[in-house]
PDB file as gemmi writes it, atoms N, CA and C in Angstrom:
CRYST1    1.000    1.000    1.000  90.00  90.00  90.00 P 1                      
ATOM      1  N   UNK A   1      16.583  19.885   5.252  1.00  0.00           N  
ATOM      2  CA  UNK A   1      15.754  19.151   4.327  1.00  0.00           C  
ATOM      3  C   UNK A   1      14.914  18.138   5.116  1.00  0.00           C  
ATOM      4  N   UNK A   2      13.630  18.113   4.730  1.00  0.00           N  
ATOM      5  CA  UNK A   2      12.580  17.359   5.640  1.00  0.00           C  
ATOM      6  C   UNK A   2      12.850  15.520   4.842  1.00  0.00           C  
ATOM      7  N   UNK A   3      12.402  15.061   5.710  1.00  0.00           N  
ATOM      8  CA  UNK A   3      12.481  13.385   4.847  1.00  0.00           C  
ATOM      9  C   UNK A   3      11.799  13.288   3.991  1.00  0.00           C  
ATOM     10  N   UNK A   4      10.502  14.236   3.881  1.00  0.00           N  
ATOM     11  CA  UNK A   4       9.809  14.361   2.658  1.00  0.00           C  
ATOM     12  C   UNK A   4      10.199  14.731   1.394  1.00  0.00           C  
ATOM     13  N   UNK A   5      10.860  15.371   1.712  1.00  0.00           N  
ATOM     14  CA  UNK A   5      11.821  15.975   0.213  1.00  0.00           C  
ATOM     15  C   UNK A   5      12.984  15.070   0.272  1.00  0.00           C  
ATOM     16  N   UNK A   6      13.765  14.837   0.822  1.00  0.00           N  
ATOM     17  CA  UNK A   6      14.732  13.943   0.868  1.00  0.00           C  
ATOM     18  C   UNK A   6      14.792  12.244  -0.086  1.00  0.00           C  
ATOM     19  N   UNK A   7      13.518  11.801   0.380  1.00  0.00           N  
ATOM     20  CA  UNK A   7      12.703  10.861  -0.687  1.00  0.00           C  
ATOM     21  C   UNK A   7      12.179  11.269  -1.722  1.00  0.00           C  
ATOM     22  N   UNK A   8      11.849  12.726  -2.139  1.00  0.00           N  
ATOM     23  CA  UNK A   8      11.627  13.241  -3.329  1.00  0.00           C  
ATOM     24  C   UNK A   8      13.008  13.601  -4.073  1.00  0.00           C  
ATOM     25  N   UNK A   9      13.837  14.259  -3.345  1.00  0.00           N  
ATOM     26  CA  UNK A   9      15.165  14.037  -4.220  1.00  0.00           C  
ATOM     27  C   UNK A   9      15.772  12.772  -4.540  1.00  0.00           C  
ATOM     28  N   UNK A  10      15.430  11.696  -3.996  1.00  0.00           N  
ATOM     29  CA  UNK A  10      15.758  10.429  -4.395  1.00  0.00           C  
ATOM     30  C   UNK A  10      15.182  10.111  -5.286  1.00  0.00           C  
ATOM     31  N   UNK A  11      13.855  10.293  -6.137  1.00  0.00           N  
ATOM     32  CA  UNK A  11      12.751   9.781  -6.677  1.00  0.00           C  
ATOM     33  C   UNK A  11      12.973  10.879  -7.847  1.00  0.00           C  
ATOM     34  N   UNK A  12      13.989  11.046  -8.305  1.00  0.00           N  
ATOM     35  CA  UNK A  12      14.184  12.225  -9.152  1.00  0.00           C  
ATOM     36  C   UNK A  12      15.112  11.709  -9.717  1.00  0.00           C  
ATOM     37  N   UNK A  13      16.032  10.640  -9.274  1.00  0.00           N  
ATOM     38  CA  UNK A  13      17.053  10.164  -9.705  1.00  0.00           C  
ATOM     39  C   UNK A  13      16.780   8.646 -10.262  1.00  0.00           C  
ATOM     40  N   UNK A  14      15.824   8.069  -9.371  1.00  0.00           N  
ATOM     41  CA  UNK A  14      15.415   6.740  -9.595  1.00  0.00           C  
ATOM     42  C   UNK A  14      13.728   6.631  -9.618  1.00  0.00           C  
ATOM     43  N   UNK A  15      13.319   7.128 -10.368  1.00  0.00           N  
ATOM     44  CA  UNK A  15      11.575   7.405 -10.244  1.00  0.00           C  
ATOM     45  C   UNK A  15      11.296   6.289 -10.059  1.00  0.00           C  
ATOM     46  N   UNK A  16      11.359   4.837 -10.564  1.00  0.00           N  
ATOM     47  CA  UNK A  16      10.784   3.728 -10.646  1.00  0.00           C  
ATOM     48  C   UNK A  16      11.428   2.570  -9.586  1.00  0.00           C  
ATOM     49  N   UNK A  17      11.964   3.584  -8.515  1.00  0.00           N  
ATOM     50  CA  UNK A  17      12.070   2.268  -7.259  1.00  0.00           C  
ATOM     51  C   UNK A  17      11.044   2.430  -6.384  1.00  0.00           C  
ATOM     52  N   UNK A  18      10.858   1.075  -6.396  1.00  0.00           N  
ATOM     53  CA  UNK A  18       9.231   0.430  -6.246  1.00  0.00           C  
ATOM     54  C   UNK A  18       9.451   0.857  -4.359  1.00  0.00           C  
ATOM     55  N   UNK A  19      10.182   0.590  -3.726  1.00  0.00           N  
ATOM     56  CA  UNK A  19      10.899   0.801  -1.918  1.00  0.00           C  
ATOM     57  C   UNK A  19      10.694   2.638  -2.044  1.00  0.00           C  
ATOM     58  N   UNK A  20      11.309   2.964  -2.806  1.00  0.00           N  
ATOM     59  CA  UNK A  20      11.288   4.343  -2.854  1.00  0.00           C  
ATOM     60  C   UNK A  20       9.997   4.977  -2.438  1.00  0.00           C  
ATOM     61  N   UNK A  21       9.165   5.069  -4.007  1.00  0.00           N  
ATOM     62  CA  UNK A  21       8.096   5.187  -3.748  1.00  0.00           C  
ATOM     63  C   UNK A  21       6.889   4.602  -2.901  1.00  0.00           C  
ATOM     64  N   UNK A  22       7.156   3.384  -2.741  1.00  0.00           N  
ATOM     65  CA  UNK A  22       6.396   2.715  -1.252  1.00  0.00           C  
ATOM     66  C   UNK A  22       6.621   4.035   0.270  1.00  0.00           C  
ATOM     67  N   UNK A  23       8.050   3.914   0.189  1.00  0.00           N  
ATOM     68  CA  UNK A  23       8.592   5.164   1.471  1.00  0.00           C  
ATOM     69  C   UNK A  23       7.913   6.145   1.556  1.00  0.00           C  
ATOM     70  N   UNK A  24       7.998   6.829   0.586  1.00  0.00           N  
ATOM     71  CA  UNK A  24       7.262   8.133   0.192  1.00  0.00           C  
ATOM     72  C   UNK A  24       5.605   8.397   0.718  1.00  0.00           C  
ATOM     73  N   UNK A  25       4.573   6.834   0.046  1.00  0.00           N  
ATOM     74  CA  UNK A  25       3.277   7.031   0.357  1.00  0.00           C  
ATOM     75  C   UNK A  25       3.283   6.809   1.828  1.00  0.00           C  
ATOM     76  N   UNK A  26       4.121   6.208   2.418  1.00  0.00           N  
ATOM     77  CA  UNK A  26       4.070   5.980   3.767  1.00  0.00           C  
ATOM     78  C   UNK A  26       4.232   7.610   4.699  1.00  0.00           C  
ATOM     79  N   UNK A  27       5.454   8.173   3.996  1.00  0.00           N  
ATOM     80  CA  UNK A  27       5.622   9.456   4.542  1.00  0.00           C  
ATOM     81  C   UNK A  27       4.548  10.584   4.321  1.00  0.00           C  
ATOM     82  N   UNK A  28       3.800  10.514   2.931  1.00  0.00           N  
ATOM     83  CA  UNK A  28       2.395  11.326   3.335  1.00  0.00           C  
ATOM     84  C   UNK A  28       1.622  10.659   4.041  1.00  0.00           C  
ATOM     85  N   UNK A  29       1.133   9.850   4.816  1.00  0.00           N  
ATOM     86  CA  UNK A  29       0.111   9.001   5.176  1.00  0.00           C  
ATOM     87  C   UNK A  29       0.850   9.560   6.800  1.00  0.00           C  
ATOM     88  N   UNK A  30       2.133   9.974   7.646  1.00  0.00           N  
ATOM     89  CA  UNK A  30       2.374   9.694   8.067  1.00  0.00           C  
ATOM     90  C   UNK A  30       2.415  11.695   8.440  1.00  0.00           C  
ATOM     91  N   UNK A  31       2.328  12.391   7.799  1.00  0.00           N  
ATOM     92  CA  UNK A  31       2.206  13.812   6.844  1.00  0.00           C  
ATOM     93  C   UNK A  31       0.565  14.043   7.111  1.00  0.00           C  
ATOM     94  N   UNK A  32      -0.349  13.077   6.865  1.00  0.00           N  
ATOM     95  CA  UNK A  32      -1.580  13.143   7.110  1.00  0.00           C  
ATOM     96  C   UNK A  32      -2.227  13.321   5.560  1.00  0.00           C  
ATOM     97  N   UNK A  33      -1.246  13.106   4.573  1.00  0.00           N  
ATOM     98  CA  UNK A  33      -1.861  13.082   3.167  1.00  0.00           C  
ATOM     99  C   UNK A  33      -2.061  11.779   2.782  1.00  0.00           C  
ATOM    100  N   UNK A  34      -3.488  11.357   3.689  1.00  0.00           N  
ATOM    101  CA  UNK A  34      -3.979  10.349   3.037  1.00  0.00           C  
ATOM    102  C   UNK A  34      -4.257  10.161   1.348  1.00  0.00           C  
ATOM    103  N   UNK A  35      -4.940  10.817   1.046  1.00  0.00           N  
ATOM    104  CA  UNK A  35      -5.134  10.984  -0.205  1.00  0.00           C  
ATOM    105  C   UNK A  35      -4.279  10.963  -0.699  1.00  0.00           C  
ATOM    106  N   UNK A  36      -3.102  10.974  -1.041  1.00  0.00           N  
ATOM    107  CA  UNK A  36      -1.674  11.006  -2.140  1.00  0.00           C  
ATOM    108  C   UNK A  36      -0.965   9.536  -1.631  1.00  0.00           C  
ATOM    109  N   UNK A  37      -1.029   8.926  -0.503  1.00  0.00           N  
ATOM    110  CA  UNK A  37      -0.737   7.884  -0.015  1.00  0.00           C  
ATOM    111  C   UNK A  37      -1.609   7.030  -0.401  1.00  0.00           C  
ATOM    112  N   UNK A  38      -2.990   6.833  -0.474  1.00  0.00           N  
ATOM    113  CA  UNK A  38      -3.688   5.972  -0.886  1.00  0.00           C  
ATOM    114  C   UNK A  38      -3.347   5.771  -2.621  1.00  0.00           C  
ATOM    115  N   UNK A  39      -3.318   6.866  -3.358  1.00  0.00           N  
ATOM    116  CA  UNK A  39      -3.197   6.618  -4.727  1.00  0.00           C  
ATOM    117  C   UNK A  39      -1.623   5.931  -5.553  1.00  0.00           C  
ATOM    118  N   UNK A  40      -0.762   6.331  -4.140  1.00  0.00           N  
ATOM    119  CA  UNK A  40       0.485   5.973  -4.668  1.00  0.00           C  
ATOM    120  C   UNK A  40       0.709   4.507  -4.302  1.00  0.00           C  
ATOM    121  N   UNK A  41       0.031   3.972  -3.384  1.00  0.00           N  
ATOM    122  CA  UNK A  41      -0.319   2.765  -3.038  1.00  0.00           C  
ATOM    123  C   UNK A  41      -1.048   2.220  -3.960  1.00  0.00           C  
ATOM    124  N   UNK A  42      -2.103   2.524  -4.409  1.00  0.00           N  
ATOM    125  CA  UNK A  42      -2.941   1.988  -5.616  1.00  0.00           C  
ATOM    126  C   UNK A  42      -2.249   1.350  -6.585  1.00  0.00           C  
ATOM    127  N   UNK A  43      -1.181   2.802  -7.283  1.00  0.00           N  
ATOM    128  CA  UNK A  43      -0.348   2.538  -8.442  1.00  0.00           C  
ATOM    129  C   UNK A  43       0.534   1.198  -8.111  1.00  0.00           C  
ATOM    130  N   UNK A  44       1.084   1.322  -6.618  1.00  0.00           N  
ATOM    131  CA  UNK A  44       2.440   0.240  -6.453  1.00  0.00           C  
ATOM    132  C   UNK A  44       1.670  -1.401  -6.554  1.00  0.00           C  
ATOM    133  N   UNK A  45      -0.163  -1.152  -6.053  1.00  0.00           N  
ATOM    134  CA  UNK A  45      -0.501  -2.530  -5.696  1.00  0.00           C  
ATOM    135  C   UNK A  45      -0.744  -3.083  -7.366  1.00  0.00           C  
ATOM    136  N   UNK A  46      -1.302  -2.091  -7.644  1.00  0.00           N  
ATOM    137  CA  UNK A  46      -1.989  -3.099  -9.287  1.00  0.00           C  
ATOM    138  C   UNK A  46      -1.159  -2.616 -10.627  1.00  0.00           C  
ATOM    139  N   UNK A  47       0.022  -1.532 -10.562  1.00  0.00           N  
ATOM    140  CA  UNK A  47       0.778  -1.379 -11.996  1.00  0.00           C  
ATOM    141  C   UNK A  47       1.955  -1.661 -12.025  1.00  0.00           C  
ATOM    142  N   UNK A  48       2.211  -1.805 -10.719  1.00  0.00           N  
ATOM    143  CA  UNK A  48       4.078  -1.771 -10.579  1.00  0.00           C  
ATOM    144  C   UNK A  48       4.546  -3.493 -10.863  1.00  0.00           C  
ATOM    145  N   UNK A  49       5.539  -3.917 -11.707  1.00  0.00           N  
ATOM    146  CA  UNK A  49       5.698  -5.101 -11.734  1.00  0.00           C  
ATOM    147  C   UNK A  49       6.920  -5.832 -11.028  1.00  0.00           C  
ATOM    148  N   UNK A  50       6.888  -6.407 -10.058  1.00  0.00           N  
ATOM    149  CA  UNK A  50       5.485  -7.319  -9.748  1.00  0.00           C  
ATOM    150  C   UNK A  50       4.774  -6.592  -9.212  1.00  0.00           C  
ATOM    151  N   UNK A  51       3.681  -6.886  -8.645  1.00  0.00           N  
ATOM    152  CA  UNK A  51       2.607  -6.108  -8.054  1.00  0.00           C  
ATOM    153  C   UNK A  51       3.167  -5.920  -6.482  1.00  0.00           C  
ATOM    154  N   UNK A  52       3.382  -4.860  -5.987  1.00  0.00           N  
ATOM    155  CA  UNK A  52       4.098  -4.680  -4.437  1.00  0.00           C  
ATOM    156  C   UNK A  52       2.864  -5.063  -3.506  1.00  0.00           C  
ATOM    157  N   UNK A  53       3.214  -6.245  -3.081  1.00  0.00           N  
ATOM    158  CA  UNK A  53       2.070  -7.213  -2.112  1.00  0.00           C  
ATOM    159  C   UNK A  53       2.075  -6.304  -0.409  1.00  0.00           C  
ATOM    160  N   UNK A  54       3.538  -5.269  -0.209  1.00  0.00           N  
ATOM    161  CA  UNK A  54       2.490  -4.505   1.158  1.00  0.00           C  
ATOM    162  C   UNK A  54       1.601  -3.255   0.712  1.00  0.00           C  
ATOM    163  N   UNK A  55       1.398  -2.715  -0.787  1.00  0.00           N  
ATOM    164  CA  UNK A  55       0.780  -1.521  -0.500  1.00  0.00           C  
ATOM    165  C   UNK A  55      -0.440  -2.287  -0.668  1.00  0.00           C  
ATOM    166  N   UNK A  56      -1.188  -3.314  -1.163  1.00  0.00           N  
ATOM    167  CA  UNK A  56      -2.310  -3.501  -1.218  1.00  0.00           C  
ATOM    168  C   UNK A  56      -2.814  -3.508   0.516  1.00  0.00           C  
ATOM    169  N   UNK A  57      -1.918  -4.071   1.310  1.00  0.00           N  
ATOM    170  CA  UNK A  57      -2.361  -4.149   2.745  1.00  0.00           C  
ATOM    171  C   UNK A  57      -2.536  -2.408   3.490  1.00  0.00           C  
ATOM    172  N   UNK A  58      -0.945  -1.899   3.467  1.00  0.00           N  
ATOM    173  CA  UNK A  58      -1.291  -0.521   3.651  1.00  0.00           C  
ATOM    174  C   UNK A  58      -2.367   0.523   3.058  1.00  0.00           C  
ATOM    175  N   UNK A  59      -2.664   0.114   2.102  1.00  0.00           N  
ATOM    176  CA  UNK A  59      -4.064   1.140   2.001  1.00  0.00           C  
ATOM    177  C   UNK A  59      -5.070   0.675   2.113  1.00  0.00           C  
ATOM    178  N   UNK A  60      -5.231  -0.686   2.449  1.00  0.00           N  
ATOM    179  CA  UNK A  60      -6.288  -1.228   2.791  1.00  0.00           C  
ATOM    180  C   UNK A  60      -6.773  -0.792   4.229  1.00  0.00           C  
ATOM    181  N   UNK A  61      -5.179  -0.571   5.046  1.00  0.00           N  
ATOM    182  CA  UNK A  61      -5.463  -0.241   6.296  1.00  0.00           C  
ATOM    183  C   UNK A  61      -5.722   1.695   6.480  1.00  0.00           C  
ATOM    184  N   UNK A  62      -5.708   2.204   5.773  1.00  0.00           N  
ATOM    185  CA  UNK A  62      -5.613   3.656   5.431  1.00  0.00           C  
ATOM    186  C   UNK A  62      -7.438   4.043   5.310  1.00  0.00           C  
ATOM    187  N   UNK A  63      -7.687   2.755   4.391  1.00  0.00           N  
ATOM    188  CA  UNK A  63      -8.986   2.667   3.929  1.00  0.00           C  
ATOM    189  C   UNK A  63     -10.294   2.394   4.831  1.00  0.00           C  
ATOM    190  N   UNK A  64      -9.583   1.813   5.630  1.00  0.00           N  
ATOM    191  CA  UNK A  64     -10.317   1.415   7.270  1.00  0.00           C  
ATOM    192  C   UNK A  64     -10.858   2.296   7.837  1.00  0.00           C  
ATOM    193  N   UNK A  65      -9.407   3.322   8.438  1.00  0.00           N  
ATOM    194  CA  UNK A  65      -9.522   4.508   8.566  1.00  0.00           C  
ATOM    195  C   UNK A  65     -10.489   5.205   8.033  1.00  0.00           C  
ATOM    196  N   UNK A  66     -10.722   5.907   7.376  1.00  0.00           N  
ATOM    197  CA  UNK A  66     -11.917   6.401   6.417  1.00  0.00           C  
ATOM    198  C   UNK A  66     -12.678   5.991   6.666  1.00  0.00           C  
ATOM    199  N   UNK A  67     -12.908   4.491   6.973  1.00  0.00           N  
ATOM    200  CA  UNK A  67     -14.532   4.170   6.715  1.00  0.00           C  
ATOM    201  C   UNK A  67     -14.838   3.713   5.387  1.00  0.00           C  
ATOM    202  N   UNK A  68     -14.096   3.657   4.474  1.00  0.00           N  
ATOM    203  CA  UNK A  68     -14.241   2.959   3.137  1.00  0.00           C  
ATOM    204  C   UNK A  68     -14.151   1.557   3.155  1.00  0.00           C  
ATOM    205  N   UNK A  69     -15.289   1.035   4.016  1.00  0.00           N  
ATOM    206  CA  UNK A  69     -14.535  -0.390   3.920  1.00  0.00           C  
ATOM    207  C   UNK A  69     -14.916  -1.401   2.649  1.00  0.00           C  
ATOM    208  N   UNK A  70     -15.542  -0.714   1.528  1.00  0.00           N  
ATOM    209  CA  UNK A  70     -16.123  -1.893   0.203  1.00  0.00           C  
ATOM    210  C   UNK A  70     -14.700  -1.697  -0.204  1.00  0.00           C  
ATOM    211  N   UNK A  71     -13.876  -0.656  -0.411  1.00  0.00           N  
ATOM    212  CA  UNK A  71     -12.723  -0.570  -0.874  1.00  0.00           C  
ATOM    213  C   UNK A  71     -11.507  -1.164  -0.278  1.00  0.00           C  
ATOM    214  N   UNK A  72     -11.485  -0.927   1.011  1.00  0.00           N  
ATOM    215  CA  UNK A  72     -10.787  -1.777   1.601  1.00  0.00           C  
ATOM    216  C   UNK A  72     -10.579  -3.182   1.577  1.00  0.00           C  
ATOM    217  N   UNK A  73     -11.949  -3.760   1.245  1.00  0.00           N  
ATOM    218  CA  UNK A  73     -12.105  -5.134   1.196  1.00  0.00           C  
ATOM    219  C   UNK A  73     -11.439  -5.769  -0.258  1.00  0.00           C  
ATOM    220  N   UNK A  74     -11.811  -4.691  -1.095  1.00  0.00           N  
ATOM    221  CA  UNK A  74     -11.207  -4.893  -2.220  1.00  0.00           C  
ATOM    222  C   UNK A  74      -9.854  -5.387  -2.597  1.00  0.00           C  
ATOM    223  N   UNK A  75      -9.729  -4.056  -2.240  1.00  0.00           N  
ATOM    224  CA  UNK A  75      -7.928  -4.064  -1.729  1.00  0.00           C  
ATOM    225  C   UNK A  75      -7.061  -5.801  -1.022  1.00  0.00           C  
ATOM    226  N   UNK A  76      -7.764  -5.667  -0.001  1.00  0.00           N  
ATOM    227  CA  UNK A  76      -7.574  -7.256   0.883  1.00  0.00           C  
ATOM    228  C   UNK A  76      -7.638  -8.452   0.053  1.00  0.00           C  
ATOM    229  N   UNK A  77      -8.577  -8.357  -0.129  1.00  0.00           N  
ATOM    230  CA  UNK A  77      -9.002  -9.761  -1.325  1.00  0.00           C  
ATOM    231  C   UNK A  77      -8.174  -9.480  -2.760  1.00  0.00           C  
ATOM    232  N   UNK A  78      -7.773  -8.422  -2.987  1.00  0.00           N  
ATOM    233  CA  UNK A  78      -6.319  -8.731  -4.513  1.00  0.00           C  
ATOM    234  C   UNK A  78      -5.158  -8.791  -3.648  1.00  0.00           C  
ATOM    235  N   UNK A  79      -5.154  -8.253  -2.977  1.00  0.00           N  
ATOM    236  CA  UNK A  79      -3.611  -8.702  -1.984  1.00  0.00           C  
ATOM    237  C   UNK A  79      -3.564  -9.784  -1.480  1.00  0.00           C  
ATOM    238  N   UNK A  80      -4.815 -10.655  -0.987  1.00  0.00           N  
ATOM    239  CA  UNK A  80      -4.185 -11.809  -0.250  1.00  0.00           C  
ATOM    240  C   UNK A  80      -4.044 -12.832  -1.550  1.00  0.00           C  
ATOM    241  N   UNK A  81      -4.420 -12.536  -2.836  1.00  0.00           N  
ATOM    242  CA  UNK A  81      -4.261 -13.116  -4.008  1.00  0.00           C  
ATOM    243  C   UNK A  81      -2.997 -13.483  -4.510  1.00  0.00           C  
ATOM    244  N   UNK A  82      -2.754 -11.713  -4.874  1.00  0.00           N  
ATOM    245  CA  UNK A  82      -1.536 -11.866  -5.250  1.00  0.00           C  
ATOM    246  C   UNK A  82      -0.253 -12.454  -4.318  1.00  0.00           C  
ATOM    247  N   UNK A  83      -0.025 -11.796  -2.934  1.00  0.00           N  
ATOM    248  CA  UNK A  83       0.457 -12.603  -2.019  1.00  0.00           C  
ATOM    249  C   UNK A  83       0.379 -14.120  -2.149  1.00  0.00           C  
ATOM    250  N   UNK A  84      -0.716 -14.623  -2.255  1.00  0.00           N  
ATOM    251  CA  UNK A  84      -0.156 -16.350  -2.546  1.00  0.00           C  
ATOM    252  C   UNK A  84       0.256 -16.529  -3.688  1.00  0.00           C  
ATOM    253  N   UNK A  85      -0.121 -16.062  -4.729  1.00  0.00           N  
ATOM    254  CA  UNK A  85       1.054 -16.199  -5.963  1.00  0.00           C  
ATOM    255  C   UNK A  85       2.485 -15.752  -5.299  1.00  0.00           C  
ATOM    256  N   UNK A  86       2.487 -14.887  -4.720  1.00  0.00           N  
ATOM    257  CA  UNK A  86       3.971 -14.276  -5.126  1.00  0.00           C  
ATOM    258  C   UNK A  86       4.361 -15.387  -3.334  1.00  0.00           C  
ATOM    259  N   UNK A  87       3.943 -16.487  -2.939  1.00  0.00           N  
ATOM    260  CA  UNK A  87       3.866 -17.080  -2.009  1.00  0.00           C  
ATOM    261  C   UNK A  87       4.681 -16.120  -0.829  1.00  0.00           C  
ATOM    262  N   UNK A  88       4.029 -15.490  -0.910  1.00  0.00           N  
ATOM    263  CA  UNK A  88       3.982 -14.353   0.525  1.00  0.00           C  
ATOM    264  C   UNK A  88       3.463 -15.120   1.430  1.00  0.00           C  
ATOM    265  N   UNK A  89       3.384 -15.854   2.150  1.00  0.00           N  
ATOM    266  CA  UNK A  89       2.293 -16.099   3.238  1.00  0.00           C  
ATOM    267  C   UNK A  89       2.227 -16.051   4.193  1.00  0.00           C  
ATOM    268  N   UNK A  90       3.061 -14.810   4.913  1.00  0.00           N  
ATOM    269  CA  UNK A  90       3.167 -13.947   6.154  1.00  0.00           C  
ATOM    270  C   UNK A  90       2.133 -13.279   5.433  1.00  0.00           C  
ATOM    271  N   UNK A  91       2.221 -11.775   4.445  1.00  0.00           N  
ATOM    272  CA  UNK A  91       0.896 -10.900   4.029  1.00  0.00           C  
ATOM    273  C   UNK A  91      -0.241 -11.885   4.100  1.00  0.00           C  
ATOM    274  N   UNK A  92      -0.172 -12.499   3.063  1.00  0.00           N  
ATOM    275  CA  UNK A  92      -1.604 -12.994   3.301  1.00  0.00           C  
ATOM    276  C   UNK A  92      -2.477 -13.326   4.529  1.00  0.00           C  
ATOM    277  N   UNK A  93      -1.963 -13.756   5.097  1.00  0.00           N  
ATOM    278  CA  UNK A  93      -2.127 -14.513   6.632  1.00  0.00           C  
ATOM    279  C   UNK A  93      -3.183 -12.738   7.074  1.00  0.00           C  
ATOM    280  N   UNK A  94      -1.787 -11.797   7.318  1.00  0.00           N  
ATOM    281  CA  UNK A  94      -2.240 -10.306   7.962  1.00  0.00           C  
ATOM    282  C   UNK A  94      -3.432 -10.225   7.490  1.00  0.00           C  
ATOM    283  N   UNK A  95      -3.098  -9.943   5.667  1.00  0.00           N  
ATOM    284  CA  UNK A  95      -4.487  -9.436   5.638  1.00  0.00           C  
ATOM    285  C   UNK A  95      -6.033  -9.935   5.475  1.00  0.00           C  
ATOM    286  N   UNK A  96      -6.167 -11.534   5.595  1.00  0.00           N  
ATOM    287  CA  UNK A  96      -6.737 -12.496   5.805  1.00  0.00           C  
ATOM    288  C   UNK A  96      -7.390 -11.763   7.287  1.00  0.00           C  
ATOM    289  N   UNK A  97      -6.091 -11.541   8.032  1.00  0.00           N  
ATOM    290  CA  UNK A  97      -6.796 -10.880   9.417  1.00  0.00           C  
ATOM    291  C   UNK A  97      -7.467 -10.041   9.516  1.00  0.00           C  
ATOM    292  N   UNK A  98      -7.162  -8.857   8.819  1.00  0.00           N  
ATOM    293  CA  UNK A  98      -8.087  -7.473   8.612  1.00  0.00           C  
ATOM    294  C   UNK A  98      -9.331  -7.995   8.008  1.00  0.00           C  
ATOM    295  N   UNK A  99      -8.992  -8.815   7.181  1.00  0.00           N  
ATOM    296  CA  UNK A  99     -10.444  -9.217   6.377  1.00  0.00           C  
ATOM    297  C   UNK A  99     -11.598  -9.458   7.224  1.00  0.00           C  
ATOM    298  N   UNK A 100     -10.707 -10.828   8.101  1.00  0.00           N  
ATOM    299  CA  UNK A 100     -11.786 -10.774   9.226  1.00  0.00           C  
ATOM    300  C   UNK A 100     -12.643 -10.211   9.935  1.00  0.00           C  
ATOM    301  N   UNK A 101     -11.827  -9.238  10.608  1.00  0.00           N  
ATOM    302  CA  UNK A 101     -11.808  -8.282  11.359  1.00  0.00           C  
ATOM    303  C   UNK A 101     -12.766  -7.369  11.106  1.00  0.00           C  
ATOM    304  N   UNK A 102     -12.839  -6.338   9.395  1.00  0.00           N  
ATOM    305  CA  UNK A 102     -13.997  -5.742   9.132  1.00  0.00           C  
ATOM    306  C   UNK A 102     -15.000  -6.379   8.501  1.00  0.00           C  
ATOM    307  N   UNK A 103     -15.011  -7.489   8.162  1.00  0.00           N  
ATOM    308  CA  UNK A 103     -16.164  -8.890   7.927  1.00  0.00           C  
ATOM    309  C   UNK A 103     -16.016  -8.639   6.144  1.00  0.00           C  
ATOM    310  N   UNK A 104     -16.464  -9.807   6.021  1.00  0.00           N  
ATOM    311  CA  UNK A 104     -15.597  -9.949   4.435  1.00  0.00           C  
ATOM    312  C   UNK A 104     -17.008  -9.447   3.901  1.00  0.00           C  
TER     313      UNK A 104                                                      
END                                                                             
């Protein structure tokens, strides 16, 4: 059994662990399925409650990649948001950095 399925048989039992499914988009992204990693990241940054403050960074950095950077920026700027609400301020800090980095 590949780790890919392995986290899918987990996610069959517990669909709504937020670590779970974080694992998972990491393992397509890692699989080379950007595309299913970016969207499962999407879902974890803006529906999952609370809002999971690393996928907004990880697909921001996915998004880089690509060359999408209006989206990326997007991404950055609700994450370093929510991150100071949820007083994250290691994330924020990071993605404050990326922000930089591809110019706000």
């Amino acid at each position: 059994m590949t780790r890919l399925q392995k986290i899918l048989a987990m996610l069959e039992t517990e669909p709504n662990d937020t670590f779970l499914r974080y694992t998972l988009a990491m393992e397509y992204r890692k699989t080379g399925e950007t595309e299913q990693s970016i969207e499962l990241l999407k879902e974890l940054a803006y529906n999952a409650t609370p809002r999971y403050v690393p996928a907004f960074f990880m697909a921001a950095q996915q998004l880089v990649e690509l060359d999408q950077l209006d989206e990326a920026r997007r991404f950055l700027r609700d994450g370093i948001e929510e991150a100071r609400t949820q007083n994250d301020h290691h994330a924020a800090a990071e993605m404050s950095e990326l922000l930089a980095e591809i110019g706000k």
